[in-house]
N, C-alpha and C positions, 0 to 999 in steps of 0.2 A: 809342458805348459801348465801353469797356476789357476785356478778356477775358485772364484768364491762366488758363493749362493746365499741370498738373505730375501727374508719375504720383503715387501716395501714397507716402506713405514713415515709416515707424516715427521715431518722436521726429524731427519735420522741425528739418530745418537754419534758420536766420534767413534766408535766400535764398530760402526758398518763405512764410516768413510775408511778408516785403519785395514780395513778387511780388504775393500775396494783398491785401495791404491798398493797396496801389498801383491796384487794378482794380474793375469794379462789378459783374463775376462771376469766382468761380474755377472751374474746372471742373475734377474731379480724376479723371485719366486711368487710368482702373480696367479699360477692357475692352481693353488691349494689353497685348501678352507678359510675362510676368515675365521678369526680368531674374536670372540666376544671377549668383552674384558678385558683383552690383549693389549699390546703396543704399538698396533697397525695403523691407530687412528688419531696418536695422542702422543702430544713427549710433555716433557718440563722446562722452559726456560725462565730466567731469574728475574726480581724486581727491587725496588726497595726493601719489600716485607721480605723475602725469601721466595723459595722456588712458588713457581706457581703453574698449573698443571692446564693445560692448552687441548682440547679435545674436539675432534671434527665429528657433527652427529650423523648419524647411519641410519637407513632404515632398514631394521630390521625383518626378513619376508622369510628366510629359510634359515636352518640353524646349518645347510649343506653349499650353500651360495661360495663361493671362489674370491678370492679377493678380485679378484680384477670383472667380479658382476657390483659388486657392494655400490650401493650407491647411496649420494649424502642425501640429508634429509634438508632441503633447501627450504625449507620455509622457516627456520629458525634464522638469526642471526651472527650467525657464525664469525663469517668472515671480520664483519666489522667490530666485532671483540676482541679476535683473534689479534686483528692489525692493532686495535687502540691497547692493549696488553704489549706486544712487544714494541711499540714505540714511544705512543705517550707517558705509561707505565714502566714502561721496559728499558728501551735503547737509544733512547731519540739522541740521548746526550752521552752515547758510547762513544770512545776514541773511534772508529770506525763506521759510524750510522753514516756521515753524509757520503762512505764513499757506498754502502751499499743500500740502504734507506730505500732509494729509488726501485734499485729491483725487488726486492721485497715488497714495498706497497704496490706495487703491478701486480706481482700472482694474486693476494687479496682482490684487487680490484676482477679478477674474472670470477664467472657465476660458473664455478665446479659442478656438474653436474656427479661423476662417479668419485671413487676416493683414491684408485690407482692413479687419475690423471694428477690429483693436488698432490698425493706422495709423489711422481716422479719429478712433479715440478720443482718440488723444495730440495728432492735429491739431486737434481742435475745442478738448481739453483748453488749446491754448494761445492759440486764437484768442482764446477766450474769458478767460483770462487778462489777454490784452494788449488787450482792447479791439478787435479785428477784428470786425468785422458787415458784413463782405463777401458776400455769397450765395454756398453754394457746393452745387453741383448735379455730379453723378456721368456722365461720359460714357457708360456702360450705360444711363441714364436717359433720354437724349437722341433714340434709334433705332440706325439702322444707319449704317456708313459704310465706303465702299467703297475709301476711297484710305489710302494709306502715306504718313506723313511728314508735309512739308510740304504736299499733300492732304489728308490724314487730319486735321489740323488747322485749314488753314485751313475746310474743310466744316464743324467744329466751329463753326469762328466764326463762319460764315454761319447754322448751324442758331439759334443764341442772340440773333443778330442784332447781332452787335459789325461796329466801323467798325475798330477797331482790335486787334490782339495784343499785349501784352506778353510778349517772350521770353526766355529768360534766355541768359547770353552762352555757357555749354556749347553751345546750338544753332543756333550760326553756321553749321558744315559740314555742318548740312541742311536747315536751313530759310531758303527761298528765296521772298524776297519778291513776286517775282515771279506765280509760284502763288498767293499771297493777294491779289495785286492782282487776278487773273481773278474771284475773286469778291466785291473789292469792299472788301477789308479791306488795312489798313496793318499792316505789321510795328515795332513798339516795342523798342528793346532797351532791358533793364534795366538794364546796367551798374552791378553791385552793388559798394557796397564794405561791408566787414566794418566792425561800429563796434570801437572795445575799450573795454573797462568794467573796473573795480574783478573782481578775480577773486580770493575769498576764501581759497582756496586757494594763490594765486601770493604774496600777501604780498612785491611789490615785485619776484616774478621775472618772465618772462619770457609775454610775452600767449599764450595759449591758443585760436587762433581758429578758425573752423571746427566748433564740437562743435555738438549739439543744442541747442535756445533753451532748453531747460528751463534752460540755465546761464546766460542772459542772464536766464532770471525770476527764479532763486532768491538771484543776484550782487544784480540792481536791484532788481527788484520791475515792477509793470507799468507803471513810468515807464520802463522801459529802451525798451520800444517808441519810446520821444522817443529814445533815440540813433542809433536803425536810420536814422529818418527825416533827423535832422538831417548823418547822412552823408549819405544821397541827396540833399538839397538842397545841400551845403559842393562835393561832389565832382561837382555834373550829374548 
């Protein structure tokens, strides 16, 4: 069995859905440290100007808090930025907004109180979209686990009972295959490549790569998922 592991992350990038649908579980790494500055909270989707960077605020209480304690900071305005950025700004007038528009402006319209619940929502919101029925289970769900890193992970993989990881290529400089061979399991790298598609917005300029998938569903529709793939197979 195929095992991929990724912390959650607000409106996921195509590299964690490609990770996800690659595996026959995903595990979303919810009880390690939040990550300041990181990508836990924030991606990029596109507008007329160009990309433009979408950020959910947190309050900050411990530099040791879990992602899945982190909680947003609701007295700001988030949400209603967020939504007027990718629709009125953003999507409204994508080949695909009216068929998904509606579920989108739903998750906005609920008052998030922590930031684990708004990332699963946007992630399931796309799993589901694209056709992913991958199993995905919470590592706070799992028990306890006593090791760091590539420990910390492969133990996941043993608890689930995978033969295999799939890893993404950010974590070459620490995870060591080695460590997962003591208990059992092989390390996989993903070796992603980005597809490019039709971006209604660019109108013949210049590819836009790297933003949140909401821009590959609203650009394609849930056939873009066939591009994610048809890289992974074109490039190994």
């Amino acid at each position: 069995m195929r095992v991929a592991m990724h912390q959650p992350h607000y409106l996921p990038w195509l590299g964690l859905l490609d990770k996800a649908d690659r595996s026959d579980l995903f595990v979303v790494l919810d009880h390690v440290q939040y990550e300041r500055r990181g990508w836990q909270n924030r991606n990029y989707i596109a507008s007329k100007s160009g990309p433009v960077l979408l950020t959910v605020p947190v309050v900050n209480r411990s530099r040791n808090e879990q992602i899945r304690d982190k909680v947003i900071d609701r007295t700001r305005p988030w949400r209603e930025k967020h939504l007027r950025a990718i629709s009125e700004h953003g999507y409204r007038t994508a080949p695909f907004w009216k068929d998904f528009g509606p579920e989108i402006t739903a998750i906005y319209d609920t008052d998030w109180e922590r930031l684990i619940d708004i990332s699963l929502a946007t992630t399931y919101f796309i799993f589901n979209a694209f056709g992913i029925t991958t199993p995905v289970v919470r590592s706070s769900e799992l028990g306890e686990f006593p090791g760091q890193k590539s420990e910390l992970l492969a133990q996941i993989s043993a608890k689930v009972g995978a033969d295999t990881m799939l890893s993404g290529d950010g974590a070459r400089g620490y995870v060591d295959p080695e460590v997962f061979r003591r208990y059992g399991v092989e390390v996989e790298w993903q070796n992603f490549r980005h597809p490019e598609y039709p971006q209604f917005h660019r109108k013949g300029g210049e590819f836009l790569p790297r933003l949140a998938a909401v821009d590959l569903l609203l650009n394609a529709g849930p056939e873009g998922m066939e591009l994610v793939r048809a890289a992974r197979v074109t490039d190994g």
